[in-house]
Residue frames as a rotation matrix with the C-alpha (Angstrom) as fourth column:
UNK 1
0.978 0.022 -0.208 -70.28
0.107 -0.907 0.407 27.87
-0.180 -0.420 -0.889 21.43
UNK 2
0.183 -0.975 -0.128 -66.73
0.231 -0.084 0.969 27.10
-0.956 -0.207 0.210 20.75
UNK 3
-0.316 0.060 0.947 -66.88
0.928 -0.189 0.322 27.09
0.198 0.980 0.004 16.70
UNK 4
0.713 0.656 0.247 -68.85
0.683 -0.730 -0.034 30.93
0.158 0.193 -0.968 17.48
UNK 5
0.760 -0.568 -0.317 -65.85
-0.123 -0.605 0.787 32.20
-0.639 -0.559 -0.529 19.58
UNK 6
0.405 -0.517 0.754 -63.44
0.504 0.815 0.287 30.53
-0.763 0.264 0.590 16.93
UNK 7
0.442 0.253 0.861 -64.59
0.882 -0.295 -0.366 32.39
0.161 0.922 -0.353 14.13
UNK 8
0.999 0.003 -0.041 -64.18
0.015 -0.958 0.286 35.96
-0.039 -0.287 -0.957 15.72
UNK 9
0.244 -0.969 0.047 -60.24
-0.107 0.021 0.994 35.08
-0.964 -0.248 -0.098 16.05
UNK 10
-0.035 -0.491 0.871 -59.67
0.756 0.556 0.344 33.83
-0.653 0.671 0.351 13.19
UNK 11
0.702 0.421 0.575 -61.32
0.682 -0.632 -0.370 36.75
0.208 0.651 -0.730 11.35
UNK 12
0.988 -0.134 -0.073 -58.92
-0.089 -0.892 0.443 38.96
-0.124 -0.431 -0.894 13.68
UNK 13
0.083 -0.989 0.120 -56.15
0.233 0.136 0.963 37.05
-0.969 -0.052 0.242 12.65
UNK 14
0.301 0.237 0.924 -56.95
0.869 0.330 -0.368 37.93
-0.392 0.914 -0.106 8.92
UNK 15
0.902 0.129 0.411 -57.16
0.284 -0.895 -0.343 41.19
0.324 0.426 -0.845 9.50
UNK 16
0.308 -0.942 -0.136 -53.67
-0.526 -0.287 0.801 41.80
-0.793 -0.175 -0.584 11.37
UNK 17
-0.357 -0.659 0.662 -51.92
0.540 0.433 0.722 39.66
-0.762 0.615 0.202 8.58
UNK 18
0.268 0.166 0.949 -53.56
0.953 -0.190 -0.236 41.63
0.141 0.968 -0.210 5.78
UNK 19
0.967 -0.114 0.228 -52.84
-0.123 -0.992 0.025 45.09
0.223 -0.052 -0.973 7.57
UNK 20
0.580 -0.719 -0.384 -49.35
0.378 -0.180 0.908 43.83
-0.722 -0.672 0.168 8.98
UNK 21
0.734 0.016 -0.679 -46.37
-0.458 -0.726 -0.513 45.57
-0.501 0.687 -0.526 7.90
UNK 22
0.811 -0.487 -0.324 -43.67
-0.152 0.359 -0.921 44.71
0.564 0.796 0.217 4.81
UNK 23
0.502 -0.674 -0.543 -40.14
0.767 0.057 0.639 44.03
-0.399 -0.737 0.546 6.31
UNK 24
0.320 -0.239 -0.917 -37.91
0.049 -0.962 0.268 47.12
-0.946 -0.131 -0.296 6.47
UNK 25
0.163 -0.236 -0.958 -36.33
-0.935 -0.348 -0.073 46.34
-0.316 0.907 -0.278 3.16
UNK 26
0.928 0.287 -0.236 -36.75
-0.354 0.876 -0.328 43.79
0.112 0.388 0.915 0.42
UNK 27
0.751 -0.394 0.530 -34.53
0.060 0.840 0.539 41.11
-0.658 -0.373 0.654 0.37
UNK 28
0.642 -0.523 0.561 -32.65
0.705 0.116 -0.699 41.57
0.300 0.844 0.444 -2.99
UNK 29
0.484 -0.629 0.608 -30.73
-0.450 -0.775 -0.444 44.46
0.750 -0.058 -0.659 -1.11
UNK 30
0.367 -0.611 0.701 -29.58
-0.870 0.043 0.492 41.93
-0.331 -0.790 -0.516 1.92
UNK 31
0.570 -0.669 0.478 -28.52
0.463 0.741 0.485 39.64
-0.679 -0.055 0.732 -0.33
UNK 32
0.831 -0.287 0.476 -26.83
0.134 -0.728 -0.672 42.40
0.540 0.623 -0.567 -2.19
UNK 33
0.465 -0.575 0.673 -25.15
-0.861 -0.469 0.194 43.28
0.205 -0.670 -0.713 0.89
UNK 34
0.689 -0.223 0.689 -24.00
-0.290 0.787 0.545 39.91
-0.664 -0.576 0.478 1.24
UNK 35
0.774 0.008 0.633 -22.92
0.590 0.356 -0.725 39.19
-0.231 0.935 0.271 -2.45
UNK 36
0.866 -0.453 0.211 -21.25
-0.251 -0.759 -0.601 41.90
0.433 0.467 -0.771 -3.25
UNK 37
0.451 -0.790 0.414 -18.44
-0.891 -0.426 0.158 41.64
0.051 -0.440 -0.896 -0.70
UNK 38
0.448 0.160 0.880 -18.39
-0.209 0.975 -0.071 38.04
-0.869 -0.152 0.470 -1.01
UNK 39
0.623 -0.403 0.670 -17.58
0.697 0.675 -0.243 38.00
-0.354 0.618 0.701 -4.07
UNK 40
0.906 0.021 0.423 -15.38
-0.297 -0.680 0.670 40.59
0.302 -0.732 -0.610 -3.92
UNK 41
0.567 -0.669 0.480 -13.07
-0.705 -0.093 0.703 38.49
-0.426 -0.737 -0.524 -1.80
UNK 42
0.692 0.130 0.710 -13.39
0.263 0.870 -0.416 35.63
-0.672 0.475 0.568 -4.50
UNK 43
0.749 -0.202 0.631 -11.98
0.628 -0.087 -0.773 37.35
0.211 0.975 0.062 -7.05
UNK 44
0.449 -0.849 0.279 -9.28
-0.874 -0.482 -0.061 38.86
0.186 -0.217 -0.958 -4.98
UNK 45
0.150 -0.607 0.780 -8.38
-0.324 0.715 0.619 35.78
-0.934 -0.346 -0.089 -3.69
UNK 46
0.654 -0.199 0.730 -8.62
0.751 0.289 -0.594 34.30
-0.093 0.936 0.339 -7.79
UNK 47
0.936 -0.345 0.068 -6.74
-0.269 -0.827 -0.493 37.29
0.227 0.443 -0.867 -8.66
UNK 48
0.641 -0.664 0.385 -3.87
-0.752 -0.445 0.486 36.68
-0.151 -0.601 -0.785 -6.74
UNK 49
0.296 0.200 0.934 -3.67
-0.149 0.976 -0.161 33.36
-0.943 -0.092 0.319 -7.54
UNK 50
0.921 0.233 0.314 -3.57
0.356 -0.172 -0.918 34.21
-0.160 0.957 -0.241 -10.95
UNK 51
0.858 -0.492 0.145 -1.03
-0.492 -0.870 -0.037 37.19
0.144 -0.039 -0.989 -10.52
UNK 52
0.348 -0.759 0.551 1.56
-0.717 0.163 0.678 35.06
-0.604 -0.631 -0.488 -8.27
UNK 53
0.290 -0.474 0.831 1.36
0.215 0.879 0.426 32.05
-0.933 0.055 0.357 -11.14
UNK 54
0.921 -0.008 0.389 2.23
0.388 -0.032 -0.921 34.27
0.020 0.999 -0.026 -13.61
UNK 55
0.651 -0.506 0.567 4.97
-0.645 -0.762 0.061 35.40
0.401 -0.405 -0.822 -11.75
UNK 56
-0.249 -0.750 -0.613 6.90
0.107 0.608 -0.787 31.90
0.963 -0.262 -0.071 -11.03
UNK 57
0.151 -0.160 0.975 5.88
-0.976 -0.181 0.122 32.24
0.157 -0.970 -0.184 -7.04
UNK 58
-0.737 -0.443 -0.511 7.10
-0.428 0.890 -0.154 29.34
0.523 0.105 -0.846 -5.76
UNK 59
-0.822 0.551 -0.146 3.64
0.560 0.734 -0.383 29.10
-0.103 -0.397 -0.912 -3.78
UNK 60
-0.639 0.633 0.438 0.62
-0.192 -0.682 0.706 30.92
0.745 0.367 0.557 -5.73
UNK 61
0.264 0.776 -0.573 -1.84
0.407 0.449 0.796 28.54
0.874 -0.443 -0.197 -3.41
UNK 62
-0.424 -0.286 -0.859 0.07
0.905 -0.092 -0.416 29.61
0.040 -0.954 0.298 -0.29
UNK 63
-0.995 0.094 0.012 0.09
-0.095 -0.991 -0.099 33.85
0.002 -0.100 0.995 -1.30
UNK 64
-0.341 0.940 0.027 -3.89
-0.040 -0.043 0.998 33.08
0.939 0.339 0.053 -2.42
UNK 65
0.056 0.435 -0.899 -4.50
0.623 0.688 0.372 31.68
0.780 -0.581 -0.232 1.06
UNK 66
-0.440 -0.347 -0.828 -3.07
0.875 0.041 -0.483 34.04
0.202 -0.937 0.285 2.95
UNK 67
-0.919 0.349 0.185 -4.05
-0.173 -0.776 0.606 37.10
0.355 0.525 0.773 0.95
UNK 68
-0.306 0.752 -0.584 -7.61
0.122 0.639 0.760 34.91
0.944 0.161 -0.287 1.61
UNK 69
0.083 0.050 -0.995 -7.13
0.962 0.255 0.093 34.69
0.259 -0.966 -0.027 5.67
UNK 70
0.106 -0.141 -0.984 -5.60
0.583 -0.793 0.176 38.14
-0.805 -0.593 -0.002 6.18
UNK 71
0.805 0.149 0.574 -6.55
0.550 -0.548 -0.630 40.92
0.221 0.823 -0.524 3.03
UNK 72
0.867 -0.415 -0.276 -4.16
-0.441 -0.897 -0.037 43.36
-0.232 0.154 -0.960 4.16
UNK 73
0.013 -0.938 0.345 -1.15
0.072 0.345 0.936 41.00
-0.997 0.013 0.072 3.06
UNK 74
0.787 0.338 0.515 -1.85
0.541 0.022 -0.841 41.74
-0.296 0.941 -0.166 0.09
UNK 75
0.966 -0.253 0.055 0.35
-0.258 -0.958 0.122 44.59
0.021 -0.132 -0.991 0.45
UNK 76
0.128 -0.863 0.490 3.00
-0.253 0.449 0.857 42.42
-0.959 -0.234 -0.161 1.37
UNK 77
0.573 0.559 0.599 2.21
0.456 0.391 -0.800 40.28
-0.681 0.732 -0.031 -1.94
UNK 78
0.971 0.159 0.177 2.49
0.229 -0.826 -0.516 43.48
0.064 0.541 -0.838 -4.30
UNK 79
0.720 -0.688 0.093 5.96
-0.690 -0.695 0.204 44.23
-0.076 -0.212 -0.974 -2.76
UNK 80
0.036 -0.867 0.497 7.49
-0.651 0.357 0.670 41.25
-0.758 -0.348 -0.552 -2.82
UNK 81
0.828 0.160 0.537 6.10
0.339 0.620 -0.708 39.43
-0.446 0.768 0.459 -5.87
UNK 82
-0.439 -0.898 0.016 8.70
0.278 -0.119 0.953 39.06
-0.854 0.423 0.302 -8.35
UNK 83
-0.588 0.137 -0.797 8.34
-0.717 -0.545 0.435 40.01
-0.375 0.827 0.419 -12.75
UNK 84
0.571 0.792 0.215 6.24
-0.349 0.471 -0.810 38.34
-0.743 0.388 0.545 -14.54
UNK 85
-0.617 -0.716 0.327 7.49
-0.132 0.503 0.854 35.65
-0.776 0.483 -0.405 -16.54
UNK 86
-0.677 0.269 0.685 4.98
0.730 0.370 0.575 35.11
-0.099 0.889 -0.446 -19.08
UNK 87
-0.732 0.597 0.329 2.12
-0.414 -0.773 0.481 38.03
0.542 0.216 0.812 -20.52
UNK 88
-0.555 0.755 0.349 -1.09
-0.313 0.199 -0.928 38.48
-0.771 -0.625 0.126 -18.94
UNK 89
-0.895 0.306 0.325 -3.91
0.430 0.785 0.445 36.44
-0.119 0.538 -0.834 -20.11
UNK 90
-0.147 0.903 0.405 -7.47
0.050 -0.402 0.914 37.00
0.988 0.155 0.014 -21.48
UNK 91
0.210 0.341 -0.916 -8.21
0.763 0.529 0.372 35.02
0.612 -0.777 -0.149 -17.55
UNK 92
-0.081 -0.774 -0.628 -6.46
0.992 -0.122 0.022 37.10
-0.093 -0.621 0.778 -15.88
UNK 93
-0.836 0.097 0.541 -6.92
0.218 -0.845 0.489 40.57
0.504 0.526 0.685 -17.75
UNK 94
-0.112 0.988 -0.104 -10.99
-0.050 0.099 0.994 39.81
0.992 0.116 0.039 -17.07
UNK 95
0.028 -0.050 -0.998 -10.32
0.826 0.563 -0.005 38.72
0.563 -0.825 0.057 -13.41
UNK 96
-0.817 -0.533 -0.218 -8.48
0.558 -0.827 -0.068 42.02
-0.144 -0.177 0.974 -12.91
UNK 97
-0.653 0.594 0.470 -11.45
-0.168 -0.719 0.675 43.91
0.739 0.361 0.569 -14.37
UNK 98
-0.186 0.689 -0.701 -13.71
0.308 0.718 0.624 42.20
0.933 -0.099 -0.345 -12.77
UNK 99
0.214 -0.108 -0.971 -12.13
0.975 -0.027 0.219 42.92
-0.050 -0.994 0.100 -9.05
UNK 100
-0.963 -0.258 0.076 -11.18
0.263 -0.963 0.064 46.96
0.057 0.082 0.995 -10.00
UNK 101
-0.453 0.860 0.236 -14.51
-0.196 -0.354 0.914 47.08
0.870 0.368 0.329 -10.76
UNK 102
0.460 0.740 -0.491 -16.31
0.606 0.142 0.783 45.67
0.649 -0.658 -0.382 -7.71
UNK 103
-0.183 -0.477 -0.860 -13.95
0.979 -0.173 -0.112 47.68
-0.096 -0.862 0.498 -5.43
UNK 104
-0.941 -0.323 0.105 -14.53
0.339 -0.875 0.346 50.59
-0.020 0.361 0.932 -6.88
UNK 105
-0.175 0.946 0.274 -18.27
-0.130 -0.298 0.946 50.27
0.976 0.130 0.175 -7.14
UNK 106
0.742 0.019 -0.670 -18.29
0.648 0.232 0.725 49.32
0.169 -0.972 0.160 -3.03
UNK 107
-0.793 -0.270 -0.546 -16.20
0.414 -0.897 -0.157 53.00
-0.447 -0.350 0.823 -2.59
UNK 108
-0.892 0.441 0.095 -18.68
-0.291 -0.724 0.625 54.58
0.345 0.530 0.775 -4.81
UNK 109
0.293 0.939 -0.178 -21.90
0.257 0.102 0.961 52.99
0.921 -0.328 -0.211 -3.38
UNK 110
0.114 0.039 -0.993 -20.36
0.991 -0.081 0.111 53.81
-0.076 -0.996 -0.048 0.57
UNK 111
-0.775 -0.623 -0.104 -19.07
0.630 -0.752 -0.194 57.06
0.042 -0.216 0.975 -0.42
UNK 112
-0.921 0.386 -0.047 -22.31
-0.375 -0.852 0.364 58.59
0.101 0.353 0.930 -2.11
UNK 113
-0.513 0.577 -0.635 -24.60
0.502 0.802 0.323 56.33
0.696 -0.153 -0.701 -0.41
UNK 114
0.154 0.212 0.965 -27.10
-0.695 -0.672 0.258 58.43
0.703 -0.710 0.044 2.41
UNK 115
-0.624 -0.256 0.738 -26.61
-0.779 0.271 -0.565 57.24
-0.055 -0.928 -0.369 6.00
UNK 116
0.584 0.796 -0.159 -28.82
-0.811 0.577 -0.094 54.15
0.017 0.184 0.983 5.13
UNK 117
-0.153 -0.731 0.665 -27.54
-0.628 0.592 0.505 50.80
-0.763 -0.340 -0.549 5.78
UNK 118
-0.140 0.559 0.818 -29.70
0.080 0.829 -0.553 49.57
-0.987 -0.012 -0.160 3.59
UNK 119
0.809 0.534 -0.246 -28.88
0.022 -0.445 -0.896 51.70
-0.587 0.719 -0.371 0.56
UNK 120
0.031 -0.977 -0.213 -25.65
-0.860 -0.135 0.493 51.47
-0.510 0.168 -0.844 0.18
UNK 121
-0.480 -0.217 0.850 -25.78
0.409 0.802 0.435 47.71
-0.776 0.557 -0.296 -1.47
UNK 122
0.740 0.618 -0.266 -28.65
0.262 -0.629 -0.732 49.74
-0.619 0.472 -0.628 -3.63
UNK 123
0.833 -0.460 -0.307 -25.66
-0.503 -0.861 -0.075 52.08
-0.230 0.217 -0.949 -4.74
UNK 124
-0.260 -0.963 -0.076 -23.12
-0.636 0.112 0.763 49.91
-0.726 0.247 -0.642 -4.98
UNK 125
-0.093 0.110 0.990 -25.03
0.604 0.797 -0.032 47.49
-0.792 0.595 -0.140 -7.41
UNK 126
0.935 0.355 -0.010 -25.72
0.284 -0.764 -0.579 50.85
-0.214 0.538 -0.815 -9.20
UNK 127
0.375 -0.924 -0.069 -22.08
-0.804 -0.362 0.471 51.92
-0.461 -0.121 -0.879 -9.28
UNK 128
-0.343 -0.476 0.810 -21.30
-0.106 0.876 0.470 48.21
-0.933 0.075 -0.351 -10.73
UNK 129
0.556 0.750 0.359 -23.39
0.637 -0.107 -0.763 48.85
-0.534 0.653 -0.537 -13.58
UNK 130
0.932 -0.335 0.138 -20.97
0.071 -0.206 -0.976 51.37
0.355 0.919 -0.168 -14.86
UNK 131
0.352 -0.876 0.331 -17.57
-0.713 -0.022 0.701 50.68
-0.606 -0.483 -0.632 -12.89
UNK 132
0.359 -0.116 0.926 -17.68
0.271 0.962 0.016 47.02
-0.893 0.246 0.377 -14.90
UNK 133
0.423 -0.138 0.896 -17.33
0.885 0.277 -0.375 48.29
-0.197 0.951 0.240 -18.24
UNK 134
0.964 -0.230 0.130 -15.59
-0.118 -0.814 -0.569 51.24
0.237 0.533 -0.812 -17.82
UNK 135
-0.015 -0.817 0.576 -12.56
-0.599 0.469 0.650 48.93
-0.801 -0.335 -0.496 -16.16
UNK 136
0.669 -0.007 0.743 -13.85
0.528 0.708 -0.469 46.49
-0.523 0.706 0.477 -19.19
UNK 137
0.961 -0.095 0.259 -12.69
0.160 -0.574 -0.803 49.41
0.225 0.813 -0.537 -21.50
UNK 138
0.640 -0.760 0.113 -9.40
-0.653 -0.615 -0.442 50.39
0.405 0.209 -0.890 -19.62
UNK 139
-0.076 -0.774 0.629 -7.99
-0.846 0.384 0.370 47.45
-0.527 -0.504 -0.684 -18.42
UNK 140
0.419 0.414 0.808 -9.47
0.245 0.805 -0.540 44.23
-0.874 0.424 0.235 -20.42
UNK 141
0.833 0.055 0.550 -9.38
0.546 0.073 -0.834 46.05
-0.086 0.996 0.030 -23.81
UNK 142
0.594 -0.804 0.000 -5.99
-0.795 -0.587 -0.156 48.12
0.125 0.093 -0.988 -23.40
UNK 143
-0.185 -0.961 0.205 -3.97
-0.733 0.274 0.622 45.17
-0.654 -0.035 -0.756 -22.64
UNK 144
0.539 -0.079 0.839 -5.46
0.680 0.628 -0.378 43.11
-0.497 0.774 0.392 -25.77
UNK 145
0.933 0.209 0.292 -3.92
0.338 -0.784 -0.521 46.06
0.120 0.585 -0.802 -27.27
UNK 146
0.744 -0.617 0.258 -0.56
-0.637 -0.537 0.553 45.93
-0.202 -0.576 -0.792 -25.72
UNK 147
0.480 -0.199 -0.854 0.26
-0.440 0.788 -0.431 42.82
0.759 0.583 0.291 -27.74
UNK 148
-0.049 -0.421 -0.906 1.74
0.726 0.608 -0.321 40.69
0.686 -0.673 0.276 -24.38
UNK 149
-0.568 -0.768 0.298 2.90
0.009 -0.367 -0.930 43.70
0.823 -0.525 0.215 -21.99
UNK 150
-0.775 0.207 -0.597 2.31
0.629 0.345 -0.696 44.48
0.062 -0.915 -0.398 -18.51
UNK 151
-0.334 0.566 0.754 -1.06
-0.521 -0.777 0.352 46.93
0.785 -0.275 0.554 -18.09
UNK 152
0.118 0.706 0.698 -2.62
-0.815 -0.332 0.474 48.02
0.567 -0.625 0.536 -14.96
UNK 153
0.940 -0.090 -0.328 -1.30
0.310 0.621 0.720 45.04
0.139 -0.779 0.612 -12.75
């Protein structure tokens, strides 16, 4: 009698799991949302790094770190960095794209994104798709083109 009652559950557990629903949204968008800003901060925090040792700072690792701990020093950073002692590199150039480009696609995926929490990473990976290579085009390939000088930093 127990194997008779057994069956009847089990059958009922088949059928909720085959009728239950999907989760609210697939996964490649929350790890969008995760990614995106994440890296992001990487490539500000590389950036800066970059920026400060082309610039003689007497502590690129320090400005990276802090820039790292608290983004809005950046500002500081920007104002107080000194000239640039040597041209910008390919590294550097590419870095620079790189970060114009995700910031810009993470205003454009919040700006024109609907009230969806879940659409906005959606939109900004969409927005990264053509933010990347139209920053490739004006920042990357204009300063191979500037034979050493300073562009867009």
């Amino acid at each position: 009698m127990t194997s008779a009652m057994a069956a009847p559950s089990l059958a009922a557990v088949a059928r909720v799991t085959a009728t239950a629903t999907p989760p609210l949204q697939p996964v490649g968008s929350l790890v969008a949302a995760l990614a995106i800003p994440a890296l992001t901060w990487a490539t500000l925090v590389v950036w800066v790094y970059q920026d400060a040792r082309a610039r003689a700072t007497e502590r690129p690792a320090g400005w990276a770190i802090a820039v790292a701990v608290v983004p809005p020093l950046l500002v500081g950073y920007i104002y107080y960095r000194g000239d640039r002692t040597r041209p910008q590199s390919d590294r550097e150039r590419l870095t620079l794209t790189v970060l114009l480009a995700l910031l810009s696609a993470m205003m454009v995926g919040t700006v024109f994104a609907p009230p969806d929490v879940f659409a906005q990473p959606r939109n900004t990976f969409g927005a990264l798709l053509v933010t990347l290579p139209l920053f490739y085009l004006l920042v990357y390939r204009e300063g191979e083109s500037n034979d050493g000088g300073e562009s867009a930093s």
